[in-house]
N, CA, C and O atoms as a GROMACS GRO file, in nm:
protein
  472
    1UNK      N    1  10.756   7.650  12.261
    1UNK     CA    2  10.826   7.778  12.258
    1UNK      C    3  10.790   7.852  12.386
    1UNK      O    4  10.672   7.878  12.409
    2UNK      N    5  10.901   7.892  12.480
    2UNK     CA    6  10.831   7.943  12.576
    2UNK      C    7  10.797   8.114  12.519
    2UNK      O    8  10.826   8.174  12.416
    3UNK      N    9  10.721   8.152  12.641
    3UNK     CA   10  10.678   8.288  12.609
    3UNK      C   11  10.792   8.402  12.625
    3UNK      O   12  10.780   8.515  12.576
    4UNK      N   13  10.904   8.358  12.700
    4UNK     CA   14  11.011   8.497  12.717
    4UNK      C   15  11.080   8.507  12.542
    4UNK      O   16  11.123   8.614  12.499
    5UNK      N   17  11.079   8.407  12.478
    5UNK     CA   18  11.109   8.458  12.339
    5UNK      C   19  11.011   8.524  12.239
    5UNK      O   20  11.031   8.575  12.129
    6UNK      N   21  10.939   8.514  12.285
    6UNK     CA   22  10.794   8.617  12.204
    6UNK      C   23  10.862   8.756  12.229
    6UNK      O   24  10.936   8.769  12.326
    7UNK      N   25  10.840   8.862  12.141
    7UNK     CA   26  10.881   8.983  12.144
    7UNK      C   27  10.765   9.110  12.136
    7UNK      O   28  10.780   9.231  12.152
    8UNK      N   29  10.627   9.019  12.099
    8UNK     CA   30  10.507   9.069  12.063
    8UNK      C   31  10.381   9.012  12.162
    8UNK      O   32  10.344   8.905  12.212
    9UNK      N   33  10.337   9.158  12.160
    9UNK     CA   34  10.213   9.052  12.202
    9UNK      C   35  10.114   8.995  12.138
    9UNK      O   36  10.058   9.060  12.048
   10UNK      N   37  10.064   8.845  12.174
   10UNK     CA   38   9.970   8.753  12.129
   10UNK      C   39   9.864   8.788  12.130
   10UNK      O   40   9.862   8.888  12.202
   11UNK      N   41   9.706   8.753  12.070
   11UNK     CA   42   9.615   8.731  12.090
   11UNK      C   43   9.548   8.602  12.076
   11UNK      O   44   9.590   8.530  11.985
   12UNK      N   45   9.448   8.556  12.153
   12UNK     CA   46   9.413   8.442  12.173
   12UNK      C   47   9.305   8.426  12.073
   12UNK      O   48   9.193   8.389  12.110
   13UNK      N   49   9.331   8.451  11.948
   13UNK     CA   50   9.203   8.442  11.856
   13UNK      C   51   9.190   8.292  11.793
   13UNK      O   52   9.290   8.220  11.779
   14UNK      N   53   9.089   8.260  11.765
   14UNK     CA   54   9.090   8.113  11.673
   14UNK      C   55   8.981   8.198  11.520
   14UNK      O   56   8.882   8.270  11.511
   15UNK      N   57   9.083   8.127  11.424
   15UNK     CA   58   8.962   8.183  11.327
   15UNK      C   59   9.027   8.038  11.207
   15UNK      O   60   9.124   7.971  11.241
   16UNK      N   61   8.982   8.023  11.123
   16UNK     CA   62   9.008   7.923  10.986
   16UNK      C   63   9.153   7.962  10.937
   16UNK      O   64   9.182   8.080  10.917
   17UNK      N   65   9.223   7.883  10.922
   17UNK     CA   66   9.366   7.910  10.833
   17UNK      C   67   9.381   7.782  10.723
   17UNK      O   68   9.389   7.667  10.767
   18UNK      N   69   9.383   7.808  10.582
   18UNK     CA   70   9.424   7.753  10.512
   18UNK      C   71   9.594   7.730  10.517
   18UNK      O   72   9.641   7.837  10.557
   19UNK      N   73   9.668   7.665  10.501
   19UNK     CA   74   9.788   7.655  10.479
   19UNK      C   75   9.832   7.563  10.337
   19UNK      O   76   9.819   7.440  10.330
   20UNK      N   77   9.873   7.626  10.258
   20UNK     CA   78   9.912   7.531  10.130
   20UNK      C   79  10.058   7.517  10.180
   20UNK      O   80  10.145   7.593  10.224
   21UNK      N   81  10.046   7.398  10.156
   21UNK     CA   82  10.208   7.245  10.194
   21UNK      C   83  10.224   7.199  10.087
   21UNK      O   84  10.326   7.132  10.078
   22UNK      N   85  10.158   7.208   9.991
   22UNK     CA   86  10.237   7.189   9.853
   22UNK      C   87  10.162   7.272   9.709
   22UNK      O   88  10.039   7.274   9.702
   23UNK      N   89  10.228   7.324   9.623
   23UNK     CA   90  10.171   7.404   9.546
   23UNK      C   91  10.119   7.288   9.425
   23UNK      O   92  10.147   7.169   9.409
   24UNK      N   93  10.038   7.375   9.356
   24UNK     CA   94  10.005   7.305   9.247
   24UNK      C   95  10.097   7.254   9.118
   24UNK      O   96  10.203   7.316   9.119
   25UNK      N   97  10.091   7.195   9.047
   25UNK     CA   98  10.187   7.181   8.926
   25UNK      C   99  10.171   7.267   8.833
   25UNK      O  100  10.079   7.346   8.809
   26UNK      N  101  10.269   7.245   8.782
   26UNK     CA  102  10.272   7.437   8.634
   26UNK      C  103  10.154   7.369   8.539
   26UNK      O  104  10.097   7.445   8.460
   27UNK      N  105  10.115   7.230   8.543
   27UNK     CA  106  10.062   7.202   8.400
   27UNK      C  107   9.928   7.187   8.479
   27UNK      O  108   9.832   7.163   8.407
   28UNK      N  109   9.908   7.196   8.591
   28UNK     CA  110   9.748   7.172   8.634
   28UNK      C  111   9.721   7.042   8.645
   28UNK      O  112   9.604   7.010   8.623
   29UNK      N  113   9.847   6.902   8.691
   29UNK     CA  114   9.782   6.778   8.671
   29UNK      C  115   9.792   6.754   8.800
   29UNK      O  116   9.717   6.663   8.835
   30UNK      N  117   9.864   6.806   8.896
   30UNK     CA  118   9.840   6.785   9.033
   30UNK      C  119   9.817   6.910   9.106
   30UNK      O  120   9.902   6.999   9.114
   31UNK      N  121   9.673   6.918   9.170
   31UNK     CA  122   9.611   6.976   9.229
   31UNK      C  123   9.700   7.041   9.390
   31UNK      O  124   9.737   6.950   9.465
   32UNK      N  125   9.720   7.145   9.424
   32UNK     CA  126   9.778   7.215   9.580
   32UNK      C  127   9.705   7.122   9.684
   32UNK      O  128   9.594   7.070   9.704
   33UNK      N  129   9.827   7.129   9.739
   33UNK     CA  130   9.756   7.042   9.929
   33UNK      C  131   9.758   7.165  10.000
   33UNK      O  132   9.837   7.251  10.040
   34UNK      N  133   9.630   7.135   9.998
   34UNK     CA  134   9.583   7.299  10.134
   34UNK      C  135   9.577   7.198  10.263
   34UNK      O  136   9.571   7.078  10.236
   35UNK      N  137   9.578   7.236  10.394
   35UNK     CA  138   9.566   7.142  10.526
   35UNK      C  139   9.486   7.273  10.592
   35UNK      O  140   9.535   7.380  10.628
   36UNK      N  141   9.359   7.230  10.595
   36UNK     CA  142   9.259   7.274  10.730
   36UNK      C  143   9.322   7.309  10.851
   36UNK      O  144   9.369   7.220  10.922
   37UNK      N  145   9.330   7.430  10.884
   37UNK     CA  146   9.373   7.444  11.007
   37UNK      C  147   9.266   7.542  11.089
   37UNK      O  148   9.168   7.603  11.048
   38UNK      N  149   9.334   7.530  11.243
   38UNK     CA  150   9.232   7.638  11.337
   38UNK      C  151   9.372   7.711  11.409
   38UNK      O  152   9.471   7.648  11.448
   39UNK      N  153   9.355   7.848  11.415
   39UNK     CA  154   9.466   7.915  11.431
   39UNK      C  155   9.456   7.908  11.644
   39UNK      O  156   9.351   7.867  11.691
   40UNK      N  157   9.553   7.944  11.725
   40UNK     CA  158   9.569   7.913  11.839
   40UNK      C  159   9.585   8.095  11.886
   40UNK      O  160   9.508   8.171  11.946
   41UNK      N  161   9.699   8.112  11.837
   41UNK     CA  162   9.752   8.315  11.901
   41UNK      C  163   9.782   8.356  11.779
   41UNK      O  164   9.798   8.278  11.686
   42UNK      N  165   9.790   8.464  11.769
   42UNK     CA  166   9.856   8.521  11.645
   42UNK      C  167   9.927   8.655  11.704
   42UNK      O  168   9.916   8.682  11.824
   43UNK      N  169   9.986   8.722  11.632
   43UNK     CA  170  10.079   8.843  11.633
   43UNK      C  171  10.082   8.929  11.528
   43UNK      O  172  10.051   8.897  11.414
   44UNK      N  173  10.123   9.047  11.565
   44UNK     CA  174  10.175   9.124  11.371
   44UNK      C  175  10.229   9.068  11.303
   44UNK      O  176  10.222   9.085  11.181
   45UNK      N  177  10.329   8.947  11.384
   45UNK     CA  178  10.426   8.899  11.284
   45UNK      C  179  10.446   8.734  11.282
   45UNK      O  180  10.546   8.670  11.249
   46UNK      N  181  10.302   8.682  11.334
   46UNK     CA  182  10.359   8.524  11.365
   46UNK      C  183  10.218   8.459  11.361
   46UNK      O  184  10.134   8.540  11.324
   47UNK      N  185  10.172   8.343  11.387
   47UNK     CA  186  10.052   8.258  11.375
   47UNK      C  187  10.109   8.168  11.422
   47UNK      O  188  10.217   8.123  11.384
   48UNK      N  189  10.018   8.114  11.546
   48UNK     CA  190  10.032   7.953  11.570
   48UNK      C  191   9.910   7.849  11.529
   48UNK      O  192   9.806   7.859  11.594
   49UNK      N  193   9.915   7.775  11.452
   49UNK     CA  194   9.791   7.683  11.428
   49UNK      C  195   9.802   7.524  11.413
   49UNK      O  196   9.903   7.463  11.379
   50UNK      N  197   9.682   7.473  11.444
   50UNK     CA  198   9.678   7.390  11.531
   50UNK      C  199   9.642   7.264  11.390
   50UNK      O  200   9.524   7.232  11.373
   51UNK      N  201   9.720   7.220  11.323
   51UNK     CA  202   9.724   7.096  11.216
   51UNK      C  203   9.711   6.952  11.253
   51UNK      O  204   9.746   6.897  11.357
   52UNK      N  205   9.644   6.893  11.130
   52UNK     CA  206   9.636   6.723  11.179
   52UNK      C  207   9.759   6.656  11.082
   52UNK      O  208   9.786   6.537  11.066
   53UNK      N  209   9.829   6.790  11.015
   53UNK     CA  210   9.934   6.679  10.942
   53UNK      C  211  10.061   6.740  11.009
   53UNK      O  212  10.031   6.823  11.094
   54UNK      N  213  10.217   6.717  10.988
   54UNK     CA  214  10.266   6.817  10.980
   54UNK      C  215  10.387   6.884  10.879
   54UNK      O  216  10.388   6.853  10.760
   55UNK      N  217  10.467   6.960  10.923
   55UNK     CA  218  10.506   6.974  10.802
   55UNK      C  219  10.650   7.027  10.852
   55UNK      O  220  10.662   7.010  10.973
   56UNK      N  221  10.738   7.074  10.806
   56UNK     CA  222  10.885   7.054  10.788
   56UNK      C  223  10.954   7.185  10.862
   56UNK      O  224  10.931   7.297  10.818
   57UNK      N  225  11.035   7.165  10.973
   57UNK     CA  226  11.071   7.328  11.041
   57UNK      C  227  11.144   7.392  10.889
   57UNK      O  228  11.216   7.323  10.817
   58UNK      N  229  11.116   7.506  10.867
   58UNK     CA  230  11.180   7.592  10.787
   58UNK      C  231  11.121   7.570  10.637
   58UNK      O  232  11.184   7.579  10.532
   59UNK      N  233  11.008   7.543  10.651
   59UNK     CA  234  10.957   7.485  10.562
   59UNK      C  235  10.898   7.645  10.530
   59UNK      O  236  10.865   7.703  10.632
   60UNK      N  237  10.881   7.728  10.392
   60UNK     CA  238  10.807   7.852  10.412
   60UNK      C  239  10.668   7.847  10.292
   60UNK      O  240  10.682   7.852  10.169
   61UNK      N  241  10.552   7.838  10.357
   61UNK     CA  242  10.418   7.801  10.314
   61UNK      C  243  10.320   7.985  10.255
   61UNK      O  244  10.315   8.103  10.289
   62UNK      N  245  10.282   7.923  10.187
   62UNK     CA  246  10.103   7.997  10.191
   62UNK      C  247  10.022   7.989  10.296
   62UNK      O  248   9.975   7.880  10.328
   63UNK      N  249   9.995   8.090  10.358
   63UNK     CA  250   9.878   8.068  10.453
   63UNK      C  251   9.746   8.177  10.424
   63UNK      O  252   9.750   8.300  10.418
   64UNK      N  253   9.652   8.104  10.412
   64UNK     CA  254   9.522   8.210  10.422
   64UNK      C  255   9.443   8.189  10.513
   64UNK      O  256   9.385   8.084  10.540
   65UNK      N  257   9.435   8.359  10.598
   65UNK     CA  258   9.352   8.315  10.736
   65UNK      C  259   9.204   8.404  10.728
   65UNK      O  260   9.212   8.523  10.699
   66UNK      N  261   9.085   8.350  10.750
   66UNK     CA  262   8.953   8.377  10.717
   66UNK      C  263   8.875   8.440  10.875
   66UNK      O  264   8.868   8.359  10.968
   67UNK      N  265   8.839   8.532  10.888
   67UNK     CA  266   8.791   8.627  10.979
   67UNK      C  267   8.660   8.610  11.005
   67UNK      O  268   8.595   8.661  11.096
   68UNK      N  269   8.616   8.522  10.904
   68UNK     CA  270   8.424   8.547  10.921
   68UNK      C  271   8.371   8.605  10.808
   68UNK      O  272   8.425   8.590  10.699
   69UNK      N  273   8.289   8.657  10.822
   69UNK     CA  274   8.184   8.745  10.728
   69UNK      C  275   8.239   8.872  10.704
   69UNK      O  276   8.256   8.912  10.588
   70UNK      N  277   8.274   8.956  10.828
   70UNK     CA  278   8.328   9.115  10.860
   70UNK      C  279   8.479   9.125  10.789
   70UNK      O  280   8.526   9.236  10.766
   71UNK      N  281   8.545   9.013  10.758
   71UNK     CA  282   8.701   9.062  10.692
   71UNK      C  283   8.668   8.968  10.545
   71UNK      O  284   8.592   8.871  10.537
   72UNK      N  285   8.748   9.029  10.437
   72UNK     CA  286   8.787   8.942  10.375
   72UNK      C  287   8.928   8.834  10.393
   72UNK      O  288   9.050   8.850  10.399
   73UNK      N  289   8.893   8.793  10.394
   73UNK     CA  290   9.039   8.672  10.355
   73UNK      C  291   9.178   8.712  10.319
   73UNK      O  292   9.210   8.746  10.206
   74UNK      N  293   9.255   8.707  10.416
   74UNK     CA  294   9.461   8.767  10.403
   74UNK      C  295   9.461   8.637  10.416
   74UNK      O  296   9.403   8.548  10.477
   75UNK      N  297   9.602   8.667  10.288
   75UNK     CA  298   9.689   8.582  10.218
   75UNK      C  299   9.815   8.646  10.296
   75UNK      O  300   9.832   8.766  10.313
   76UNK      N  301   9.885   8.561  10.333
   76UNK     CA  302  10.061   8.530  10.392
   76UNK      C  303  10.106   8.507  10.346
   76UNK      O  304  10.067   8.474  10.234
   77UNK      N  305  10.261   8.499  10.390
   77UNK     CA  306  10.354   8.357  10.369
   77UNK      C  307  10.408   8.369  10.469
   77UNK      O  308  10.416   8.483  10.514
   78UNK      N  309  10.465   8.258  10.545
   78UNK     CA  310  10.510   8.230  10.673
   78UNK      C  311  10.572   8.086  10.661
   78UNK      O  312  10.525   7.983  10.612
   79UNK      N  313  10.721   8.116  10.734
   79UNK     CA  314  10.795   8.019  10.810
   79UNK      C  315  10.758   7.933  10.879
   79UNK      O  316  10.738   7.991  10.986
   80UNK      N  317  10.727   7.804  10.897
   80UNK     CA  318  10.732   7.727  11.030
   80UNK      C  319  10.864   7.704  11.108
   80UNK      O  320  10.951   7.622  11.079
   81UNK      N  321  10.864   7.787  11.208
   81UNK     CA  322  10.990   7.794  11.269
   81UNK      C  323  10.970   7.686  11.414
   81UNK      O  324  11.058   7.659  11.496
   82UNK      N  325  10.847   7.645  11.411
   82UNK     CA  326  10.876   7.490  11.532
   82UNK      C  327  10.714   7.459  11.535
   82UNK      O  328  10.607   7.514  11.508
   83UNK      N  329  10.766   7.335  11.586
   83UNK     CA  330  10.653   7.252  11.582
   83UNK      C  331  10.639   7.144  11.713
   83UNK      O  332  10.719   7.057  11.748
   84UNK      N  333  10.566   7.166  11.747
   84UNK     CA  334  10.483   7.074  11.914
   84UNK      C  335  10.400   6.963  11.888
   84UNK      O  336  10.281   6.967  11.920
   85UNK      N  337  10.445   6.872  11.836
   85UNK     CA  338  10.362   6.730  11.856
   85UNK      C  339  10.244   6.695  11.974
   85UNK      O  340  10.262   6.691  12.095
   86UNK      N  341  10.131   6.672  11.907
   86UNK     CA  342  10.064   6.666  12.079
   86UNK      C  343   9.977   6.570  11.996
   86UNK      O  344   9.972   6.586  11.874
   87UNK      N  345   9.881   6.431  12.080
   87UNK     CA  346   9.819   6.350  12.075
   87UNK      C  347   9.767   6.351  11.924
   87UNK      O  348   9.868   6.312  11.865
   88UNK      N  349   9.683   6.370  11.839
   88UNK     CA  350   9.617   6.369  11.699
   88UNK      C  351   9.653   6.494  11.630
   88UNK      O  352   9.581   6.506  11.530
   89UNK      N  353   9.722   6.575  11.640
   89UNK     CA  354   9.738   6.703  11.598
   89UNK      C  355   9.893   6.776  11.621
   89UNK      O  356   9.965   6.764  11.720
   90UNK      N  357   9.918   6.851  11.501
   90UNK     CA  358  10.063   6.948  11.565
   90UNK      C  359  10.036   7.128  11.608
   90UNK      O  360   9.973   7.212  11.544
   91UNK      N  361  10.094   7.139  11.712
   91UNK     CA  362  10.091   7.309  11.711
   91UNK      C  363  10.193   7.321  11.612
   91UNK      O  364  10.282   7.237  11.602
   92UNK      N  365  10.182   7.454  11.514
   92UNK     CA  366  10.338   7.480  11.397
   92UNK      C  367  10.329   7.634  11.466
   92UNK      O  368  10.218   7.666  11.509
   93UNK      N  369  10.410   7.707  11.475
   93UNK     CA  370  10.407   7.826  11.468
   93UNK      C  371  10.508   7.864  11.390
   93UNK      O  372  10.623   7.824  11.371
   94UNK      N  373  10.403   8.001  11.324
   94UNK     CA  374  10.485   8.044  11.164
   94UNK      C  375  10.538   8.182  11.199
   94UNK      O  376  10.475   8.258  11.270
   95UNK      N  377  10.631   8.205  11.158
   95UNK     CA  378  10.662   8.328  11.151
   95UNK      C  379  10.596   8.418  11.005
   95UNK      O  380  10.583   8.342  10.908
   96UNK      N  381  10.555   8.560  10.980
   96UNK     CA  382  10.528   8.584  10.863
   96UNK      C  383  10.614   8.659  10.838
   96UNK      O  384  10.680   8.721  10.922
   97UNK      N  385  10.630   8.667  10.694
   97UNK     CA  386  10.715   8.757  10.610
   97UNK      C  387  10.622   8.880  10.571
   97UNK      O  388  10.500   8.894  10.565
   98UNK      N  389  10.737   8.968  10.547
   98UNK     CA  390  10.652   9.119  10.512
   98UNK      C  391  10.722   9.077  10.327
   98UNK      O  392  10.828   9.099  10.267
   99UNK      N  393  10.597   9.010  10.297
   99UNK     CA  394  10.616   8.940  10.120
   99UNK      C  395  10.569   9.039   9.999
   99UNK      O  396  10.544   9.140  10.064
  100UNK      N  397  10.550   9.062   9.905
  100UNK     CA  398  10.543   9.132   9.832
  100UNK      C  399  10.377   9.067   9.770
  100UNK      O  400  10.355   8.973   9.847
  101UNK      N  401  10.306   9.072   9.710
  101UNK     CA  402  10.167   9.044   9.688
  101UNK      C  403  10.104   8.929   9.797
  101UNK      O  404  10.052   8.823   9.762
  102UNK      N  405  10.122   8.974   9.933
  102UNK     CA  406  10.045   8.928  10.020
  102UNK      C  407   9.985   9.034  10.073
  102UNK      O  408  10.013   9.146  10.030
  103UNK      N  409   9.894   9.019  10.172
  103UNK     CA  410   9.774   9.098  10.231
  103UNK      C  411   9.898   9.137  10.375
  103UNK      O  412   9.824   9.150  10.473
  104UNK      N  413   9.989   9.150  10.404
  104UNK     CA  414  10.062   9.161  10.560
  104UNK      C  415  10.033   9.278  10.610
  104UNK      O  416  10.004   9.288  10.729
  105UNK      N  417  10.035   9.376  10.536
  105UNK     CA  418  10.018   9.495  10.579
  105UNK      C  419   9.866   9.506  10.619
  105UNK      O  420   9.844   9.568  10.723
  106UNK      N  421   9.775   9.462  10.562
  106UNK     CA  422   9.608   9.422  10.594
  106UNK      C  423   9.609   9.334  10.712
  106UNK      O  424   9.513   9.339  10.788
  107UNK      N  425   9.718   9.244  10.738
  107UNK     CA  426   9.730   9.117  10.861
  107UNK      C  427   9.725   9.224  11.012
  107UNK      O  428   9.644   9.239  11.104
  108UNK      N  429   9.905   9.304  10.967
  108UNK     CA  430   9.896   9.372  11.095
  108UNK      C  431   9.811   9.486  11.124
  108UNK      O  432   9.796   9.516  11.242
  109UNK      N  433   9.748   9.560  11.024
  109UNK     CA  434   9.628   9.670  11.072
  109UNK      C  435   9.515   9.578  11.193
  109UNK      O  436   9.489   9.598  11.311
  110UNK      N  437   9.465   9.460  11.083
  110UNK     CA  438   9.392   9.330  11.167
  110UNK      C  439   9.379   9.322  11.346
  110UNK      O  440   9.292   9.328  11.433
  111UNK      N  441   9.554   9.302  11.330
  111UNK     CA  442   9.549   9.255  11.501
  111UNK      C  443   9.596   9.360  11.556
  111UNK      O  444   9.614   9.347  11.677
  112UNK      N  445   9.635   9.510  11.490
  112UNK     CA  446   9.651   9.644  11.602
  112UNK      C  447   9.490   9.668  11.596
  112UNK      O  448   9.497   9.725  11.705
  113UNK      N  449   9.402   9.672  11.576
  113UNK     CA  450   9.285   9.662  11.555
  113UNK      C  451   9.205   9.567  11.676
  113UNK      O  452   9.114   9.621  11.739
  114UNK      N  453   9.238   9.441  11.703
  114UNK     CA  454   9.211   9.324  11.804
  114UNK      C  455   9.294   9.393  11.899
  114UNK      O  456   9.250   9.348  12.005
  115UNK      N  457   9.373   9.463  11.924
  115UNK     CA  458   9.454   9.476  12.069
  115UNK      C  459   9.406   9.615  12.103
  115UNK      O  460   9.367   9.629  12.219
  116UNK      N  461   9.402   9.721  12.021
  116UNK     CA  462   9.296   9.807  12.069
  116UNK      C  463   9.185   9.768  12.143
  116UNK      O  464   9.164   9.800  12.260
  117UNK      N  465   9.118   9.702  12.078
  117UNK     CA  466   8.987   9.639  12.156
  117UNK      C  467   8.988   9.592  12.282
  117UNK      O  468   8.906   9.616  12.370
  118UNK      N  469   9.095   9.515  12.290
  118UNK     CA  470   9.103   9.422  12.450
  118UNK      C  471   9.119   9.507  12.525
  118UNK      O  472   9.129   9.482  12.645
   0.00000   0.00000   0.00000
């Protein structure tokens, strides 16, 4: 994705992102596929992270991204609107939704918070 379609600005943060790629079953006999991820930039409104599986453009996931000790844990949901194949790993970058029982509004305080700083 080049950068003249970004509309926001990025930050170069890496922190833990869970991404669930498949939910659990209603009866509890098959367990959610979460995929380990390490996040690359993020935005008010987007996440790029850096996966060893991948997963489907337009595909729209769970993501939970982990700050450390100092934040608790925001819950998303986000689009994968493209995906960059590279040697053992995919870049996905997600777009997020402003969703209804997610943390988004806690996401973007987050990174106006990180851009103050810089």
């Amino acid at each position: 994705m080049s950068n003249e379609r970004r509309s926001e600005t990025r930050i170069n943060e890496k922190t833990t992102v869970f991404v669930e790629a498949c939910s659990a079953s209603f009866d509890n006999s098959s367990p959610a596929k979460i995929i380990l991820c390490n996040s690359l930039d993020m935005s008010a409104n987007g996440i790029l992270v850096q996966m060893d599986q991948s997963v489907e453009i337009g595909t729209i996931l769970r993501i939970c991204a982990e700050f450390g000790e100092e934040r608790e844990p925001l819950y998303l949901v986000g689009e994968a609107k493209w995906i960059q194949p590279q040697d053992n790993y995919y870049n996905v970058g997600f777009e997020l939704y402003d969703a209804e029982n997610t943390d988004i509004v806690s996401w973007k305080r987050v990174i106006a918070s990180m851009l103050d700083a810089e």
